[in-house]
Phi, psi and omega in degrees: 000138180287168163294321168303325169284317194299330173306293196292004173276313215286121203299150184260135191277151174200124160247081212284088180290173160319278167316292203224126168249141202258181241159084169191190196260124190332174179086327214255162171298325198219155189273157188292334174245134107290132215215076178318131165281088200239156154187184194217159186235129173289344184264021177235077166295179161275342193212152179307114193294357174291314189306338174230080176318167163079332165321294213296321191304334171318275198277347175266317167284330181283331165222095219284296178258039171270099180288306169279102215239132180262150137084206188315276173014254165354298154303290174338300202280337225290359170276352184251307183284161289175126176256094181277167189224084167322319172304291143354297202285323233045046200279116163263006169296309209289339200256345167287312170310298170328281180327295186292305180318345155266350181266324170314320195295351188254352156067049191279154177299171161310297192264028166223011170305143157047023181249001179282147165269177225226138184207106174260107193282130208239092174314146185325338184279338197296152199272177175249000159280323154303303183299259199334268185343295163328323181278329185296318190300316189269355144236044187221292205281290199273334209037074173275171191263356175187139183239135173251139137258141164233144197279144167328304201301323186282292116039299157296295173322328205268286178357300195263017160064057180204138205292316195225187184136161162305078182296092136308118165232138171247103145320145173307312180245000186203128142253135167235169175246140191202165194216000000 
């Protein structure tokens, strides 16, 4: 194996937070996207567009074939547009959109697109009806070749190279505690 595959192989970490969600490739320090978990809809103004003639023609012309915009994106309409939270909705179409429009963003060649495993930090919370939706989406949708959950707490422990320990995690919206 080259060293260019073994880099474009190595599985992508994924954290979908509340706020923000990271994104990057296993190895690295840091993830390569953090990302608000956001997203517009172009057609769910704040206010009716008869009050601003011209407003729709405005933002339909500037994106034409985007229905959706994510992330940063996303924040720029937020004084126009409707701010949504996937995470929140439990929209998993919508998070599916999400994903690939950050993944593009890792600028993988063409013949190792949707070929990495998949490694998912799956908070104390997460449901086994999420964690299914999630397994349709990264093989039924992307057909990635394999998906992992690690529960946070494990996540932190293997970082600090430690069989056990008191996990404080203070989350953007929930904090836990776990051993």
């Amino acid at each position: 194996m080259s060293s260019e595959e073994n880099e474009q192989l190595r599985p992508i970490i994924i954290d979908f937070g509340n706020i923000n969600t990271r994104i990057g490739r296993a190895g690295k320090d840091f993830p390569e996207i953090i990302a608000p978990s956001v997203y517009v809809d172009n057609t769910d103004y704040l206010f009716s567009s008869d009050i601003i003639d011209g407003l729709e023609d405005i933002f339909i012309i500037e994106k034409k074939a985007e229905t959706q915009l994510f992330g940063d994106e996303a924040l720029k309409y937020k004084n126009i547009l409707n701010l949504h939270e996937f995470r929140k909705e439990n929209n998993y179409t919508i998070l599916m959109k999400f994903f690939y429009y950050h993944y593009k963003q890792l600028d993988i060649p063409s013949e190792y697109q949707f070929k990495q495993p998949i490694i998912i930090i799956s908070p104390f919370f997460m449901s086994e009806l999420e964690r299914s939706k999630l397994r349709d989406v990264f093989f039924n949708v992307f057909d990635f070749p394999s998906l992992l959950f690690v529960p946070e707490s494990q996540g932190i422990l293997t970082i600090l190279q430690k069989a056990s320990g008191v996990i404080i995690n203070i989350g953007e919206e929930f904090t836990s505690i776990t051993t």
